[in-house]
C-alpha positions as CSV (number, residue, x, y, z in Angstrom):
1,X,-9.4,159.6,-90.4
2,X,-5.9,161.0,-88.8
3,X,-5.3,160.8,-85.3
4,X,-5.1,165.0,-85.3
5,X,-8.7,165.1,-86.7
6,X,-10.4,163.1,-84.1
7,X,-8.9,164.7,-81.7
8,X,-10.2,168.3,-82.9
9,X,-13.5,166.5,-83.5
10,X,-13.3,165.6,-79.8
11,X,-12.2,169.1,-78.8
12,X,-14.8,170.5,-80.9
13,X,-17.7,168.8,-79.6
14,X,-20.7,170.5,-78.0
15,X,-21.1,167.8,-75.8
16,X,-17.7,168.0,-74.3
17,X,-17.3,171.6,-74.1
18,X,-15.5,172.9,-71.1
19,X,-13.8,170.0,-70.1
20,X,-10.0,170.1,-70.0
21,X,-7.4,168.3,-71.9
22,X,-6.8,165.6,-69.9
23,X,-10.3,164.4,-69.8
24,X,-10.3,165.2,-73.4
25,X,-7.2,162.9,-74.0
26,X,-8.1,160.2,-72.0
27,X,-11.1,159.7,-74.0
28,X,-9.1,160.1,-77.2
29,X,-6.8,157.4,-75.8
30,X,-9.7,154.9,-74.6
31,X,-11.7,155.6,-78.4
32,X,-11.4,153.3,-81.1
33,X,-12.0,154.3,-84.5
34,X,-14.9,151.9,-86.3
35,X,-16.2,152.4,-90.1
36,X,-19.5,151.1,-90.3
37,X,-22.0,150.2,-93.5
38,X,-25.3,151.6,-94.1
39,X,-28.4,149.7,-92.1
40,X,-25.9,148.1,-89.8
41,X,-27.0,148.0,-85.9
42,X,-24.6,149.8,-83.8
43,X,-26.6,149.2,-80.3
44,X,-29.7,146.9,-80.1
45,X,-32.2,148.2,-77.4
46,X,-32.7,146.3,-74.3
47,X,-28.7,144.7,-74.8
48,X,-27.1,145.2,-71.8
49,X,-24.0,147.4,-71.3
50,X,-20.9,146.6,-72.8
51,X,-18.9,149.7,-71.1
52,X,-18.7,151.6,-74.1
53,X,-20.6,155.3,-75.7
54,X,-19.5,157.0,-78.9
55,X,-18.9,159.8,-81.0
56,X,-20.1,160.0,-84.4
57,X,-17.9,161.8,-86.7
58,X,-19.2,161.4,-90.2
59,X,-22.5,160.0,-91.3
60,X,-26.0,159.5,-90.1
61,X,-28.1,157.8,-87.9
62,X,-30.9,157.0,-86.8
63,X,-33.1,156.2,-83.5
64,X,-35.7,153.4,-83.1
65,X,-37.6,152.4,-80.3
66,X,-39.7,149.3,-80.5
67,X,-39.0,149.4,-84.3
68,X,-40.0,153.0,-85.0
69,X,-37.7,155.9,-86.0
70,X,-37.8,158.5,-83.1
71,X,-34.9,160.3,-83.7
72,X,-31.9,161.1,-85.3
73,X,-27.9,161.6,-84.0
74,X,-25.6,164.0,-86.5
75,X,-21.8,164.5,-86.7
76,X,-20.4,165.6,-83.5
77,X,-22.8,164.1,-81.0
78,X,-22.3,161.7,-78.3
79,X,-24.7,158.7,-77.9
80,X,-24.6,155.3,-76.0
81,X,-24.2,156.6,-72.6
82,X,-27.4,156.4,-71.3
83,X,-27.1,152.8,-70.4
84,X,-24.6,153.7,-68.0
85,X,-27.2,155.4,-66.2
86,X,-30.6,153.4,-66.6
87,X,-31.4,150.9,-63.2
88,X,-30.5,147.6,-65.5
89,X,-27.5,149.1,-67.9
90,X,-29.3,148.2,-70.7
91,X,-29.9,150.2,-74.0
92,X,-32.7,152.1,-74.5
93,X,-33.3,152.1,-77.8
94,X,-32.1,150.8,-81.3
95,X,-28.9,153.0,-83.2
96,X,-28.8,152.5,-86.5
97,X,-26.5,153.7,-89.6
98,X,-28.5,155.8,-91.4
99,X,-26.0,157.4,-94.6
100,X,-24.0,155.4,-97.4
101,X,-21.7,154.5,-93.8
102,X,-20.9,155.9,-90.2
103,X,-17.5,156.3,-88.6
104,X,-17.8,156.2,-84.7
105,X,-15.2,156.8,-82.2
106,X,-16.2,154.1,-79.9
107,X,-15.0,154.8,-76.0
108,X,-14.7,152.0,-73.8
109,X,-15.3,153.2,-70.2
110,X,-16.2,150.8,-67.6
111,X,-19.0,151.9,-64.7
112,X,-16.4,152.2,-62.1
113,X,-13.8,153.9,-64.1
114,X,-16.6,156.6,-65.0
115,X,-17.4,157.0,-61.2
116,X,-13.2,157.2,-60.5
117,X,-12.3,161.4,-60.0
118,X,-10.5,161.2,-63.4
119,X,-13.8,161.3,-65.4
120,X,-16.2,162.8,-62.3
121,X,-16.9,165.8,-64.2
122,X,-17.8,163.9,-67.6
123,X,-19.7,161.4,-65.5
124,X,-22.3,164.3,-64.0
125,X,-21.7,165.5,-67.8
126,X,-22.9,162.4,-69.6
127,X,-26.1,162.0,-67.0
128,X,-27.3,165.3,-67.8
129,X,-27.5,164.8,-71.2
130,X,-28.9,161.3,-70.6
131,X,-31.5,162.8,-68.5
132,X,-32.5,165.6,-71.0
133,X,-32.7,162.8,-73.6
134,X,-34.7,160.7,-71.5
135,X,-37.1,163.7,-70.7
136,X,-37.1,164.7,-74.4
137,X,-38.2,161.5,-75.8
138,X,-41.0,160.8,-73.5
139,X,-42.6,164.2,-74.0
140,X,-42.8,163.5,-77.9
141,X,-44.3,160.0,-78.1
142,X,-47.7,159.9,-78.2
């Protein structure tokens, strides 16, 4: 994928709207592009932190919690970052590839540069949306 698209995908992304271009580029600069096969794990629940979220920008995939689909992540989300919020840093559950193959733009933030003033607004950002994910998935198990 060109270096222009990822950076409208980026742009484009609900879960970044109305931040401005420097948080935008920073991210863009700190991503990593990663193709990734069908069935392939791309975080193991209960791992710990390794100071990094993502952005999928083609494919599918899929959620799993002790072994069991819960959910699903489409093009344009983010997902990862709630282990940089959880009391241990660990994941909370299972990503997996889900379509033929996923590409990822895979950010590597560390705690401390996430709490530094350049990324305060996507910091409060990210642990909003962790938080309604968290709420969201423990009100639909059973």
């Amino acid at each position: 994928m060109e270096y222009r698209e990822i950076k409208q995908i980026l742009q484009s992304c609900a879960d970044l709207k109305g931040f401005d271009e420097g948080v935008i580029a920073l991210l863009f600069w700190r991503g990593s592009e990663k193709t990734i096969k069908a069935d392939s794990v791309i975080y193991s629940e209960e791992t710990g932190l390794d100071d990094t979220f993502c952005l999928l920008l083609t494919g599918d995939l899929v959620v799993e919690k002790a072994r069991r689909v819960v959910g699903q992540i489409g093009e344009r989300q983010i997902f990862g970052e709630m282990a940089y919020f959880t009391p241990l840093h660990q994941r909370t559950a299972t990503v997996r590839v889900h379509s033929p193959q996923a590409t990822v733009l895979q950010i590597q933030l560390t705690r401390s540069e996430l709490a530094s003033p350049a990324f305060s607004s996507l910091k409060k950002q990210l642990g909003l949306q962790a938080w309604d994910r968290f709420v969201s998935s423990s009100q639909s198990r059973p």
